[in-house]
ZAMARKOL-944122 format. One record per residue: x, y, z of N, C-alpha, C, O, CB in turn; residue in three letters. Coordinates in steps of 0.05 Angstrom, whole numbers. Atoms other than C-alpha are relative to their C-alpha. Glycine has a CB too. Example, Ala and Ser with C-alpha at 12.3 -4.5 7.8 and 13.67 -1.06 7.14 Angstrom:
2
18|-24|0|246|-90|156|18|24|0|39|24|13|-20|1|25|ALA
-16|-24|-1|273|-21|143|-15|22|14|-5|44|18|9|9|-29|SER
***
This chain:
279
2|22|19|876|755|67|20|3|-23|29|-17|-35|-28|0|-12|UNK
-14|0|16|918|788|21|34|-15|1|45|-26|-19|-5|25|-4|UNK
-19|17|-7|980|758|49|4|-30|3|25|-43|3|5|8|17|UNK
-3|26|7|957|692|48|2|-9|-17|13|-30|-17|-11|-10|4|UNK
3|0|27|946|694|-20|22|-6|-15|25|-25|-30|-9|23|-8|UNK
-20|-9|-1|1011|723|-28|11|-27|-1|11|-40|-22|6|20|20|UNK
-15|19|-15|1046|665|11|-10|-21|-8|4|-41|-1|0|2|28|UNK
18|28|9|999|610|-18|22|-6|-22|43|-19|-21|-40|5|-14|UNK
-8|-3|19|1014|625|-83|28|-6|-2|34|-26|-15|-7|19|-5|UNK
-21|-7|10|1079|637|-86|19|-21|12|43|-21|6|6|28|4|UNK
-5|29|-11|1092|570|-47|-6|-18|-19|15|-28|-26|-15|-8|24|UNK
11|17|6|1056|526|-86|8|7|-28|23|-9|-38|-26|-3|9|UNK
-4|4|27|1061|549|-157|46|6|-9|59|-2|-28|-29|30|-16|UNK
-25|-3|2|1137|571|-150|23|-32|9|45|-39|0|3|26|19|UNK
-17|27|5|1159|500|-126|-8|-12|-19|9|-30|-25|1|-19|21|UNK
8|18|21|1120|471|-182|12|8|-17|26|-8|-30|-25|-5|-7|UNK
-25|-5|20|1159|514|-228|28|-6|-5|43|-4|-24|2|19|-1|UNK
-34|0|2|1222|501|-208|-2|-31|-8|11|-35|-28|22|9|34|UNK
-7|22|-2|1214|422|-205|-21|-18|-5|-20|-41|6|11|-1|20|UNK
32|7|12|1146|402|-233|10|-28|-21|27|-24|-38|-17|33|-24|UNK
-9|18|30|1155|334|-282|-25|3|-19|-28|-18|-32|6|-39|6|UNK
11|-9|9|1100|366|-317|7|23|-9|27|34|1|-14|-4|8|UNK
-8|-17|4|1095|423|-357|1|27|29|-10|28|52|-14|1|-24|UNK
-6|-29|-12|1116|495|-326|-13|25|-12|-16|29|-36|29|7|0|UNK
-7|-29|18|1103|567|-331|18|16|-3|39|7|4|-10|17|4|UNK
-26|-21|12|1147|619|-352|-6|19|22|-27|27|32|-2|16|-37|UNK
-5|-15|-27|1181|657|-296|-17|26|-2|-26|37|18|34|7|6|UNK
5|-30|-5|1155|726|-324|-31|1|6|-46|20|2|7|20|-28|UNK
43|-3|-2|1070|699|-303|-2|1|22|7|-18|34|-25|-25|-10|UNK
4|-6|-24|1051|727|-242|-5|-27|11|-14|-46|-2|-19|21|4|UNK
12|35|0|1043|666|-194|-22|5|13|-32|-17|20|19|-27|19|UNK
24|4|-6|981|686|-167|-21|6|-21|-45|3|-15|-5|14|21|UNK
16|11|25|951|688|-236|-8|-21|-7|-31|-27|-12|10|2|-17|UNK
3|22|6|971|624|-248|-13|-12|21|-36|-19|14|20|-10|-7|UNK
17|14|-26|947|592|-175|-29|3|-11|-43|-17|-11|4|19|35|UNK
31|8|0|876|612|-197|-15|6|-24|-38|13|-27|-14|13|22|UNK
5|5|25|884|608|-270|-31|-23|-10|-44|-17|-30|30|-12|-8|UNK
16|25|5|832|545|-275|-24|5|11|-45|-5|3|11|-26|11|UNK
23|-3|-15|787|572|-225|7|8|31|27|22|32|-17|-27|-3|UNK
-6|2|-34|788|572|-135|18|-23|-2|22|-44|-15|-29|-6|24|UNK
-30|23|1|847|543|-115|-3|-17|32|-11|-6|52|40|25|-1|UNK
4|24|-17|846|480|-68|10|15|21|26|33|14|14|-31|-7|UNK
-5|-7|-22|853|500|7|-16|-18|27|-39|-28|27|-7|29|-4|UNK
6|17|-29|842|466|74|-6|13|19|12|30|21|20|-17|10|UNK
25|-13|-11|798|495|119|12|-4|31|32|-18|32|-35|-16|-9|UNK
-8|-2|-33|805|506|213|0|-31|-3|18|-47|-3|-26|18|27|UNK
18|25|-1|759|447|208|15|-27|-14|5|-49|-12|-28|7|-16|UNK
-18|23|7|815|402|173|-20|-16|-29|-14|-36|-41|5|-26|33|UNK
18|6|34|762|393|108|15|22|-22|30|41|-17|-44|11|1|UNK
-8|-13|26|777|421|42|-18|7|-20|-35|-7|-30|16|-15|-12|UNK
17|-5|21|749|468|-6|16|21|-23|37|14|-34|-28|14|14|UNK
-16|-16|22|768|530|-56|7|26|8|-16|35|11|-15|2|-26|UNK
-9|-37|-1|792|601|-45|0|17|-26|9|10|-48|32|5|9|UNK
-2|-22|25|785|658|-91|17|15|5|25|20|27|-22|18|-7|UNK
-27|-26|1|839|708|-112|-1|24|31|16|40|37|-10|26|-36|UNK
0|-27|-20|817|753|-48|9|-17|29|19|-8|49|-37|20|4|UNK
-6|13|-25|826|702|1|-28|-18|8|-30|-41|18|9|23|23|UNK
35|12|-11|749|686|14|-8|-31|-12|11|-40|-25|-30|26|-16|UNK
-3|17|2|724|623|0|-17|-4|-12|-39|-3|-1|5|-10|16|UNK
11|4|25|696|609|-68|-27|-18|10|-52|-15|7|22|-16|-22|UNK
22|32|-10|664|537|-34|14|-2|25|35|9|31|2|-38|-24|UNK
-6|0|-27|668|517|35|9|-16|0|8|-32|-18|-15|1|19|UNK
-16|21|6|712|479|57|-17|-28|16|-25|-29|39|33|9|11|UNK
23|19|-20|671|414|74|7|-28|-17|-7|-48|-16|-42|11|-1|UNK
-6|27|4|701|359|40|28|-17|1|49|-6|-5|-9|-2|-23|UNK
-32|12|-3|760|305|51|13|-1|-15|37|-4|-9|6|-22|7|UNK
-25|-3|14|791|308|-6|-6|23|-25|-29|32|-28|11|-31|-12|UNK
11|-22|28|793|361|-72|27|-7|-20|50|-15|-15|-2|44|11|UNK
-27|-1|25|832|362|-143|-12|30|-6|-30|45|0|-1|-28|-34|UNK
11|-32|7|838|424|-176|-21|3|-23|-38|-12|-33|26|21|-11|UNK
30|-3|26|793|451|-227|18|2|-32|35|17|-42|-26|42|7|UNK
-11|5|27|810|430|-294|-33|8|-21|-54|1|-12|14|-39|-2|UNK
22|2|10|758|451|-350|-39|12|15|-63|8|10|7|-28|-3|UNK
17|-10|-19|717|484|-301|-19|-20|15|-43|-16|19|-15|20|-13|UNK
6|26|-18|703|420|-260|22|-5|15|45|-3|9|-7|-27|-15|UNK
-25|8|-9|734|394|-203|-9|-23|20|-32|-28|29|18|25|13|UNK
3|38|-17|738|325|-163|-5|9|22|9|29|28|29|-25|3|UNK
-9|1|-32|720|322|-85|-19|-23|5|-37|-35|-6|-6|32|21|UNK
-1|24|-14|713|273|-47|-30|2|27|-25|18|45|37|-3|14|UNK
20|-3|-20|640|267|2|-1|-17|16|-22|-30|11|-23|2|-8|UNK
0|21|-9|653|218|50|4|-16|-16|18|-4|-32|-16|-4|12|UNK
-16|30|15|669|149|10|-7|11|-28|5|-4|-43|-16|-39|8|UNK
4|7|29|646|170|-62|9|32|-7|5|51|8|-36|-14|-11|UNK
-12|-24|19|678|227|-114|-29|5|-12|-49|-10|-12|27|-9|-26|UNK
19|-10|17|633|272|-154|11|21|-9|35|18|-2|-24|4|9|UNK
-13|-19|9|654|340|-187|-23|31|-3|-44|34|-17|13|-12|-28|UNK
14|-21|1|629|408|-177|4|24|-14|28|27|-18|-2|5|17|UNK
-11|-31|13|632|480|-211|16|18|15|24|6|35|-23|18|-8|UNK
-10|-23|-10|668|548|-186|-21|9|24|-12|17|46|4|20|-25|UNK
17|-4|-23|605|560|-145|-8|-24|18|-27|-22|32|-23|12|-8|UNK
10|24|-19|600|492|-109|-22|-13|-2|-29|-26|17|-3|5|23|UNK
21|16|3|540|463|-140|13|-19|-13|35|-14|-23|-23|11|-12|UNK
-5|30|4|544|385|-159|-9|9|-38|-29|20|-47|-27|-26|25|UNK
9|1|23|550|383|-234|-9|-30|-12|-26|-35|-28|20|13|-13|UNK
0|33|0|559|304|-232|6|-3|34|23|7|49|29|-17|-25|UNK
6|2|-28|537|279|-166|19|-25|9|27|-43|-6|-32|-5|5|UNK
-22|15|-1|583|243|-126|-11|-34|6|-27|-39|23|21|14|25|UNK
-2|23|0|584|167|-135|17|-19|-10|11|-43|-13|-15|-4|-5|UNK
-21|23|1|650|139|-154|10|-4|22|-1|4|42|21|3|-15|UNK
-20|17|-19|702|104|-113|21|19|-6|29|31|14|7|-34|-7|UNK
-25|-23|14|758|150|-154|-7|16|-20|-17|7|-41|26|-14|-14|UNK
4|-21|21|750|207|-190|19|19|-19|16|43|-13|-12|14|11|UNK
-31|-22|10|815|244|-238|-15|24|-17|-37|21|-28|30|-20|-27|UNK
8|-19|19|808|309|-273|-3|-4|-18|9|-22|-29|9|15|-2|UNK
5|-1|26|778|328|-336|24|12|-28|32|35|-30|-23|14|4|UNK
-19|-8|26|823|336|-399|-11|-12|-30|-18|-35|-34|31|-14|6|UNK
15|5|29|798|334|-472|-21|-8|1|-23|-26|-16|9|-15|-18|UNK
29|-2|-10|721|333|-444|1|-34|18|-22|-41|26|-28|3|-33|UNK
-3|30|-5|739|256|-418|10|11|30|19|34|33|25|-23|-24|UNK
-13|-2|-23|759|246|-339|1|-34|8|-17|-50|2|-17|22|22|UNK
-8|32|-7|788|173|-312|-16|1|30|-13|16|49|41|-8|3|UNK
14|-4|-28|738|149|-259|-4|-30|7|0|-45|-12|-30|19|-1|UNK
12|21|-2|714|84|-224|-15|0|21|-11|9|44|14|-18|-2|UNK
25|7|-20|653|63|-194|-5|-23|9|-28|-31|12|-23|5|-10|UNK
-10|31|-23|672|-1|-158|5|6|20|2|28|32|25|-17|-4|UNK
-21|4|-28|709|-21|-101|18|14|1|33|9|-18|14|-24|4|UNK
-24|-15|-11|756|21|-80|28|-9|-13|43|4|-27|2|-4|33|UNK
-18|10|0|805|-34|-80|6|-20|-34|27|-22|-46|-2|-11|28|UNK
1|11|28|785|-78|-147|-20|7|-17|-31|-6|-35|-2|-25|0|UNK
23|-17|30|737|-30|-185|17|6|-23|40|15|-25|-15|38|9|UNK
-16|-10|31|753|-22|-259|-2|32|-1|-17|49|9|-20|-15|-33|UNK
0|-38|15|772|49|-291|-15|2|-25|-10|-18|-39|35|14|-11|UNK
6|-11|20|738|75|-345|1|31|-13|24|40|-10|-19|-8|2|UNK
-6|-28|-1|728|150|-369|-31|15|-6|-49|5|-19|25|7|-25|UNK
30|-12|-3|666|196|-363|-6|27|-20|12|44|-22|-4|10|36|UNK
5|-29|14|641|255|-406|-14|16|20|-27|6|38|-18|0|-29|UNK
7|-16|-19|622|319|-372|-26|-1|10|-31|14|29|4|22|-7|UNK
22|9|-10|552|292|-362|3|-27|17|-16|-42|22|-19|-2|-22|UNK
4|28|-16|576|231|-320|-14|-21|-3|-27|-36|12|-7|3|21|UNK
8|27|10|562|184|-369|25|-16|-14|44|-5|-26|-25|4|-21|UNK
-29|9|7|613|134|-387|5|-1|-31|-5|-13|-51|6|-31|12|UNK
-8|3|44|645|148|-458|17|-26|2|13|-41|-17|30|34|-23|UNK
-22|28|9|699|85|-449|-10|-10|25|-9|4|45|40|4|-3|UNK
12|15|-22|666|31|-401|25|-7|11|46|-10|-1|-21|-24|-7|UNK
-23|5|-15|708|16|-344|11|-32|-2|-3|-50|6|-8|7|30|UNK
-9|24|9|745|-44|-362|28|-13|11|36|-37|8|-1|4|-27|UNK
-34|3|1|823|-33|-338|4|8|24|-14|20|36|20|17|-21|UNK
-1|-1|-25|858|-30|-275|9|21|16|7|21|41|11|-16|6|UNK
13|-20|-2|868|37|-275|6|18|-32|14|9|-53|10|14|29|UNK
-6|-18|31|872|104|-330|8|23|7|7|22|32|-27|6|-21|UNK
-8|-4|5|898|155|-334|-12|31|-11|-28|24|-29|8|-18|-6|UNK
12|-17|14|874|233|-358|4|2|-29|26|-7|-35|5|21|12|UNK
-7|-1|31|872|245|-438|31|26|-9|33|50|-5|-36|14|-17|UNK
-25|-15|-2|937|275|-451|1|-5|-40|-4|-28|-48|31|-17|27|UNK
-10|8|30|956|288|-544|-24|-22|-7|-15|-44|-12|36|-15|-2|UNK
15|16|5|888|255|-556|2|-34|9|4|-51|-8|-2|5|-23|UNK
-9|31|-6|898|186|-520|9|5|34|25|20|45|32|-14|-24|UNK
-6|2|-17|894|165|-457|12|-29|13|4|-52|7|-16|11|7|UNK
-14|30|-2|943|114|-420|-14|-13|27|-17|-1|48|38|1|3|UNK
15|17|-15|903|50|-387|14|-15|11|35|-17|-2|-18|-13|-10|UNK
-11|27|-12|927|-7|-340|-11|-22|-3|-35|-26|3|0|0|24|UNK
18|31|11|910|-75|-361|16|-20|12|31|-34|-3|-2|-7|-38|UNK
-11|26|-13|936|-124|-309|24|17|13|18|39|23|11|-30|-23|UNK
-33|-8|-1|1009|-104|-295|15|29|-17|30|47|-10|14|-27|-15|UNK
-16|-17|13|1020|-68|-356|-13|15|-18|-34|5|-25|19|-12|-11|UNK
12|-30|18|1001|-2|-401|3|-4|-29|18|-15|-45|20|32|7|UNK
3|-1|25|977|12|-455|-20|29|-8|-29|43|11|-11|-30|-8|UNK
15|-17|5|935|66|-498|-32|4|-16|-38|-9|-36|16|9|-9|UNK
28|1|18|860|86|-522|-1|26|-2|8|45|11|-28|-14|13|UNK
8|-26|16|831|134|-569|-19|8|21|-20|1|45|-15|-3|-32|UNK
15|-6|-20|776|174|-548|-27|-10|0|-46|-1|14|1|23|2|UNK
19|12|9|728|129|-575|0|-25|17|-21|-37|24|3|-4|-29|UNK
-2|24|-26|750|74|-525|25|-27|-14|33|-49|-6|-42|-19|7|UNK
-14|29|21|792|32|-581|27|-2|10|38|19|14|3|4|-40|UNK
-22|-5|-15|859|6|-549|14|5|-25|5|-8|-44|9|-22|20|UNK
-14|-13|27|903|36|-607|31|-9|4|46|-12|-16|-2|40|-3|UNK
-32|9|-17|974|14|-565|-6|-33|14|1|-37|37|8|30|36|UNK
-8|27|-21|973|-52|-534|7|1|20|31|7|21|18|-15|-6|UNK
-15|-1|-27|982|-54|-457|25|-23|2|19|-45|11|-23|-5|27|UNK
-27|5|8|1057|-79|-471|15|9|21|32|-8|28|8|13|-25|UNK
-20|-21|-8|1092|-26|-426|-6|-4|31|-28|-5|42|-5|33|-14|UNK
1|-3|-21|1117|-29|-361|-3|29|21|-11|27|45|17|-13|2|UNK
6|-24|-11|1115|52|-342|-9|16|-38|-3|9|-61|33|16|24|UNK
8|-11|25|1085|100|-395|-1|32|9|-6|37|33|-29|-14|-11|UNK
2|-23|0|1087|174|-402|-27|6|-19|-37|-13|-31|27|10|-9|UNK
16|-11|16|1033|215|-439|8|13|-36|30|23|-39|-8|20|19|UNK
1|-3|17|1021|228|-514|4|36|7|-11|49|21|-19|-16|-11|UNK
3|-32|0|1050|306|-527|20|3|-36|38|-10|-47|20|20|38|UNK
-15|-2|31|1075|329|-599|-5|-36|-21|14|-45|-34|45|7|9|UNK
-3|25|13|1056|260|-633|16|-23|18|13|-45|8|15|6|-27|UNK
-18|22|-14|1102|215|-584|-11|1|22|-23|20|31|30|2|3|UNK
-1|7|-31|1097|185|-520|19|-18|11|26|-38|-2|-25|-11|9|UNK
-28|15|-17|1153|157|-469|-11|-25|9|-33|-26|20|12|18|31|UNK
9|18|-10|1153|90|-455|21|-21|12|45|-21|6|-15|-8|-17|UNK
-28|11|-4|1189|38|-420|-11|-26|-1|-35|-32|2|19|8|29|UNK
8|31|2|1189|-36|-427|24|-20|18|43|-24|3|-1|-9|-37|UNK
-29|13|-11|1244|-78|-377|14|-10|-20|3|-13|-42|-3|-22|20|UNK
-16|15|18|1301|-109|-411|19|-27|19|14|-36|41|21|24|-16|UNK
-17|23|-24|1359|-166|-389|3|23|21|1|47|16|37|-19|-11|UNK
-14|-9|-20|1383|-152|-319|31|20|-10|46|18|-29|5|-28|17|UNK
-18|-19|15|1428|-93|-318|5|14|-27|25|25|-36|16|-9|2|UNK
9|-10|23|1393|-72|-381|-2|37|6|-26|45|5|-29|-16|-7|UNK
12|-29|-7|1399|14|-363|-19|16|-13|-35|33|-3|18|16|2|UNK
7|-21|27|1374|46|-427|-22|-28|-4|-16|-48|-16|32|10|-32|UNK
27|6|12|1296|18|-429|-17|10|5|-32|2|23|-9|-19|1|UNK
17|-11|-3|1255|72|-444|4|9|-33|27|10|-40|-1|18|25|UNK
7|-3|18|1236|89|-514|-21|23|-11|-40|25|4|-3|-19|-1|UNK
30|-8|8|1183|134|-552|-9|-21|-24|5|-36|-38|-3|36|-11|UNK
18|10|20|1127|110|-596|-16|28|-13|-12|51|-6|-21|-24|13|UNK
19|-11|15|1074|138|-643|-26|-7|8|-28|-23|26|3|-4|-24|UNK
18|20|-7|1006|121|-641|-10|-29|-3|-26|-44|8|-14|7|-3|UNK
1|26|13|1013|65|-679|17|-22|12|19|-45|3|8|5|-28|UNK
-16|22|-20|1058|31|-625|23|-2|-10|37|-20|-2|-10|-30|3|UNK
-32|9|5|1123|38|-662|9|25|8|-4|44|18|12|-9|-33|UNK
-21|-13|-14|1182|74|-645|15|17|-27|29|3|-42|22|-25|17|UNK
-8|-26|26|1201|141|-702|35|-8|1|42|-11|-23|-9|44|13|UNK
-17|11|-6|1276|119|-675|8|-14|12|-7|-22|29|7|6|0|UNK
-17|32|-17|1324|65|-645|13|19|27|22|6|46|39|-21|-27|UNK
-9|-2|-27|1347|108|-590|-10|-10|20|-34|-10|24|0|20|7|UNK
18|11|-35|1335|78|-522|12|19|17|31|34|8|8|-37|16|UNK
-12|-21|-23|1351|120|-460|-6|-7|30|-23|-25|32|-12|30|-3|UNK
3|18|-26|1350|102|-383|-22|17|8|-38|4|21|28|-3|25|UNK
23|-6|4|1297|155|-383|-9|22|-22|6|33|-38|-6|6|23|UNK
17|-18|15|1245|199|-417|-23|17|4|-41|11|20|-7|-11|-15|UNK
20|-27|-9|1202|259|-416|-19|4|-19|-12|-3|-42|15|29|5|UNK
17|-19|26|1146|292|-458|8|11|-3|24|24|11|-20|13|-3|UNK
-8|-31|12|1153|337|-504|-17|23|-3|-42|19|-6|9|-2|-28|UNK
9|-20|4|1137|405|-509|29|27|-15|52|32|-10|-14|4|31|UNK
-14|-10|15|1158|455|-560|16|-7|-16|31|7|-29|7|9|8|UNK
-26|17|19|1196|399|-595|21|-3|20|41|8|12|15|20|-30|UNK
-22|0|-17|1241|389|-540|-6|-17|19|-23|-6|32|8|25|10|UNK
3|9|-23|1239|337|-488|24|-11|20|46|-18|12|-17|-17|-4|UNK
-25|8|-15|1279|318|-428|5|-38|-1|-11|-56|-5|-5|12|37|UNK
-9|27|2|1323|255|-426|20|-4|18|30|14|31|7|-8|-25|UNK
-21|7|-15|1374|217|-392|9|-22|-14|-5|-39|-24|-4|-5|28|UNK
-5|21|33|1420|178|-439|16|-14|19|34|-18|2|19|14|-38|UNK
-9|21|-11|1455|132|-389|2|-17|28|16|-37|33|15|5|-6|UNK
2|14|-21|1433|119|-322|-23|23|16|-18|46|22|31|-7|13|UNK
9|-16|-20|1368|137|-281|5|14|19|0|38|18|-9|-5|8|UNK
-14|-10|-26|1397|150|-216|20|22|-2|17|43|10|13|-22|12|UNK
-27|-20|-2|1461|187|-227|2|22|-24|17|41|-20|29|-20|0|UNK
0|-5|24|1451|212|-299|-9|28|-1|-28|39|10|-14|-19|-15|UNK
5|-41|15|1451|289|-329|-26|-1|-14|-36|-23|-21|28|15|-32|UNK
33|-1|9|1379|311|-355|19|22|-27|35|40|-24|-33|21|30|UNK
-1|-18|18|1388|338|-426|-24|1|-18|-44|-10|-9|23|-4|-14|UNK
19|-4|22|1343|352|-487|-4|-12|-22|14|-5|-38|2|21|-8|UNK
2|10|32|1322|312|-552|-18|17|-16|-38|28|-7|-12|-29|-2|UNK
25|-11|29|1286|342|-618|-17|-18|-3|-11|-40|6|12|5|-33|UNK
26|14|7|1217|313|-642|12|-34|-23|0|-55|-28|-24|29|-22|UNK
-15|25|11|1270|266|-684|21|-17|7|32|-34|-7|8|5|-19|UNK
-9|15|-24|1306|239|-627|34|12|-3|51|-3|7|-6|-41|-2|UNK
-11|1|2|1362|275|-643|14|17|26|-4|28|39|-2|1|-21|UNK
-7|-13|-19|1413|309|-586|-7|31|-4|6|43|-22|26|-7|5|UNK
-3|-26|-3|1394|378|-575|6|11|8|13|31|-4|-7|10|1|UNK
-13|-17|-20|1418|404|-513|12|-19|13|-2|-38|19|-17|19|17|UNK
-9|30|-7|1473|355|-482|-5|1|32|-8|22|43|35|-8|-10|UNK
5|17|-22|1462|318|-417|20|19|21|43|11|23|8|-37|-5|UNK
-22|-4|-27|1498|360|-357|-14|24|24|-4|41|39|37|17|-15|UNK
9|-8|-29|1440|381|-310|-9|-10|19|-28|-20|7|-14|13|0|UNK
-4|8|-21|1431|353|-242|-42|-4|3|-55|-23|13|23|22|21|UNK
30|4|0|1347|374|-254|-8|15|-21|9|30|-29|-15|9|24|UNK
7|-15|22|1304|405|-312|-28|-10|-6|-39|-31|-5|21|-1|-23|UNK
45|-7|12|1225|431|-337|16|-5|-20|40|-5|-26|-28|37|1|UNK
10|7|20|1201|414|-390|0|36|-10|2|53|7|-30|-21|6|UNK
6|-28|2|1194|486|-436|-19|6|-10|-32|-3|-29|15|13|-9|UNK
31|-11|13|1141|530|-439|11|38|-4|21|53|12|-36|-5|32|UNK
5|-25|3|1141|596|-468|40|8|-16|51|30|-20|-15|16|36|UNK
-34|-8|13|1223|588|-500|14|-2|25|38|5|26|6|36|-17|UNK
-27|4|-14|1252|572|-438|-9|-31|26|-30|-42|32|11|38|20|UNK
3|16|-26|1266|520|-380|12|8|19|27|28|18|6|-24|-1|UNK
-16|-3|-29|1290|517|-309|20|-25|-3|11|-48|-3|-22|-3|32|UNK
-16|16|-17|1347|480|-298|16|4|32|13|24|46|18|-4|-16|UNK
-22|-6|-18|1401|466|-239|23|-15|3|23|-39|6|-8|2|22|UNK
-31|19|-1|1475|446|-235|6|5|25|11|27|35|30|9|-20|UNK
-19|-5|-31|1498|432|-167|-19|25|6|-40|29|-7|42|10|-2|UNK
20|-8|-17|1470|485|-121|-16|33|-22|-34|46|-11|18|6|37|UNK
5|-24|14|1459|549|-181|-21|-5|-24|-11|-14|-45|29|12|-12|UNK
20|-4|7|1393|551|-211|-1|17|-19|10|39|-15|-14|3|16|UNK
-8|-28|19|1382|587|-286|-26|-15|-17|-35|-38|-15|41|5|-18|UNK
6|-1|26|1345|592|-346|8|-3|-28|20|13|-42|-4|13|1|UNK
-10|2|32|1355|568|-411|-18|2|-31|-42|-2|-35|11|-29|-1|UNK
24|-2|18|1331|580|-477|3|-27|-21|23|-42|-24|0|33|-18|UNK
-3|27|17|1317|525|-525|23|-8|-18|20|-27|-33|-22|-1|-18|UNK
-13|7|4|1383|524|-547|24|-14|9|44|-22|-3|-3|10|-7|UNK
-18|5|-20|1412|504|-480|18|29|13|33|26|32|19|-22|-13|UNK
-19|-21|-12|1446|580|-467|-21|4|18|-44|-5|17|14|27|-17|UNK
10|-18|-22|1429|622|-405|-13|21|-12|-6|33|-32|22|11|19|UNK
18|-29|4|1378|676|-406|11|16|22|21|9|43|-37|-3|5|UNK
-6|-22|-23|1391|739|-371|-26|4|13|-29|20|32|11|32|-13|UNK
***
């Protein structure tokens, strides 16, 4: 068992490090720490069902259901035949399953709906599987910087955790609230490249930069691309949109712990928040 572990791990959390558009960990955290940092880590069973594994290999919960998320908050989504519900580390039902969709928990809130599959509204649930924001939008989104981002027709927008839309669904893609900002994009004329923006909560924009894309921040630092999705270098802005690290990597984390991963062309490195190489 110990080799699976081994080989799990070091699959799963090491490609997410390298190329995750979420945050990362820092190369020096063991990766089978992290794999079962949250709790049993998702695994798929002879039987082609899915359940959790513990650090030894053995199997926390059996594997007996079609689908699983991981455990966030010491809850985690699976799927019982047609309806979601969420269970503990030992596999008892903490909230019994009866949605249609179920997302992980983040800031005690989780995005769920109990409709149709296909035109059930989203709303968001507290850890007793009662609805704190009635399902109302077309879908949502986990609580990410207090605020979570909703779908309202076509287009996004944001609510507190009280349910109040605080953003206007305005936005054609949206990133999550991290450091006070969140990434947003809104189309522009044809051949418009640079429409993505941050805001506040208050729906305005701290500066006039636009960029063809945008990242969260973490540590004061987020990734960007200042002139073309597709082909364009990933560099770094400050919390005041200013250039911090310039545009000339090919891919790049987000940083955690004083550093990121980048890669130029085929050589893979570390940088520290000032853009140099770490040894």
């Amino acid at each position: 068992m110990a080799s699976w572990v081994t080989f799990l791990s070091r699959f799963v959390v090491l490609s997410a490090l390298l190329w995750s558009a979420g945050s990362v960990g820092g190369e020096e955290q063991d990766p089978e720490n992290r794999l079962f940092a949250k709790g049993p880590a998702p695994a798929k069973g002879e039987n082609g069902k899915w359940g959790f594994r513990a650090p030894d290999g053995s199997w926390a919960v059996e594997a007996k259901y079609l689908e699983v998320k991981p455990f966030q908050a010491d809850l985690a989504a699976v799927r019982e035949k047609e309806t979601w519900g969420y269970i503990d580390a030992t596999g008892n039902w903490k909230i019994p399953a009866r949605f249609s969709w179920a997302g992980e928990f983040s800031e005690n809130l989780a995005p769920a709906s109990e409709g149709d599959r296909l035109t059930g509204k989203f709303g968001y649930i507290d850890r007793q599987g009662r609805w704190a924001i009635e399902p109302e939008y077309n879908w949502a989104r986990p609580f990410q910087g207090g605020y979570g981002a909703v779908k309202d027709g076509s287009k996004w927008g944001f609510v507190d955790g009280k349910g109040k839309l605080v953003v206007e669904a305005d936005f054609d893609q949206v990133g999550s609230f991290s450091e006070g900002l969140a990434p947003v994009q809104k189309s522009g004329p044809p051949g418009d490249k640079k429409t993505w923006i941050y805001i506040s909560p208050d729906g305005k924009s701290p500066f006039e930069t636009k960029f063809a894309w945008a990242g969260e921040f973490s540590e004061g630092l987020a990734r960007v691309q200042l002139e073309d999705r597709i082909l364009g270098k990933f560099g770094y802005i400050s919390i005041k949109g200013d250039l911090a690290i310039p545009p000339e990597f090919d891919e790049a984390t987000n940083f955690q712990n004083g550093q990121a991963t980048v890669r130029v062309g085929n050589q893979t490195r570390s940088i520290d928040t000032k853009g140099k190489a770490r040894e």
